[in-house]
N, C-alpha and C positions, 0 to 999 in steps of 0.2 A: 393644806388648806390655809388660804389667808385669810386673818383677821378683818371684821370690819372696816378700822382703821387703815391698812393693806393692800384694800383694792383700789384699782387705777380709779382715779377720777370723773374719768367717761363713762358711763353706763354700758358701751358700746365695749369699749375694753373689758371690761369686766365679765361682758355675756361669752367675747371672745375666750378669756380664761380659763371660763368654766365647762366652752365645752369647744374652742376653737383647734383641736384637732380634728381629724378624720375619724382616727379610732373611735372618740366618745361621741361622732355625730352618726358613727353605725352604731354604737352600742345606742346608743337613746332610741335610734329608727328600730332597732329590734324589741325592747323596753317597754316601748309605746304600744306594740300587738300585745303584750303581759308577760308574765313571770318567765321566767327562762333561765336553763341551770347554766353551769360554768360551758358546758361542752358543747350544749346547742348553738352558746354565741360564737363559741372558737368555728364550729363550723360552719355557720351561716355568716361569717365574717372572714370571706376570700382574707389571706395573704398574713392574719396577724397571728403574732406569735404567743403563745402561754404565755409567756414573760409579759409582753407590750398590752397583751387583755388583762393578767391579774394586776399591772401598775395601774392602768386606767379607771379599771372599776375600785381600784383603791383609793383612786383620786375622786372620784366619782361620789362615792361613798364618803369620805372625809367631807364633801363638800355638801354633800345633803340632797344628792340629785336620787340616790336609789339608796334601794334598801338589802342590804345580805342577810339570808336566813340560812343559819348553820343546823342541820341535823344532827343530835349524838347518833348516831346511827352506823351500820358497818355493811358496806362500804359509807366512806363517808355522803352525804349529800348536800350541797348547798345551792340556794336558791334565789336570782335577783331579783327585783321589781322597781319599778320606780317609786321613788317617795311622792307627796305631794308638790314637792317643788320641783320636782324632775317630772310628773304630770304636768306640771304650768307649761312647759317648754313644747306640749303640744302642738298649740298655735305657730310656733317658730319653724318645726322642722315642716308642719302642714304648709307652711308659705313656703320653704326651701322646696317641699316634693312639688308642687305647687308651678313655682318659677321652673324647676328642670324640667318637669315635665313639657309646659309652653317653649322652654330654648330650643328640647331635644325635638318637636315639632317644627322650631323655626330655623334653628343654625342653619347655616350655610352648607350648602355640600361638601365635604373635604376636612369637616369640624374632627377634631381629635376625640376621642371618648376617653376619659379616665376610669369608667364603672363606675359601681355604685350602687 
């Protein structure tokens, strides 16, 4: 997590930071429906690896975007959700489904699809 001082200059930079991967722009679109445990994200998130999910939501987490709730419990359980400022982020990924959804109606014939 970067300090205040830290973060790039552009606001734009900054948003990109926090969540300009893939991984944290699936993990947020899963986040945003509610609470969701470690294994539901691994498998409603085609292709990412335990490893590449627990760094992310660690990143995530550091930064203030969600919230991890640990169970003393056996087996163990834990549980994400968005914090308040990873709810802000609504409006952003609602523009992103927003735009793909208008492209995947507009593209061209022959458009590549990456998922998602």
């Amino acid at each position: 997590m970067l300090t205040r001082d830290q973060l790039p200059e552009c606001p734009v930079a900054t948003t990109v930071h926090l969540i300009g991967n893939k991984w944290k722009l699936y993990i947020l679109r899963n986040l945003l429906a509610g609470m969701q445990r470690f294994g539901q994200l691994q498998r409603t998130i085609p292709g990412i690896s335990q490893k590449v999910l627990t760094e992310n939501l660690r990143a995530m987490e550091a930064d203030g975007l969600l919230i991890r709730t640990a169970y003393d419990q056996v087996p163990p359980r834990v549980e994400y959700r968005l914090s308040p400022l990873g709810e802000s982020m609504r409006p952003i990924i609602s523009a992103m489904e927003h735009w793909g959804r208008h492209y995947q109606a507009t593209a061209p014939e022959g458009t590549a699809d990456s998922g998602g």
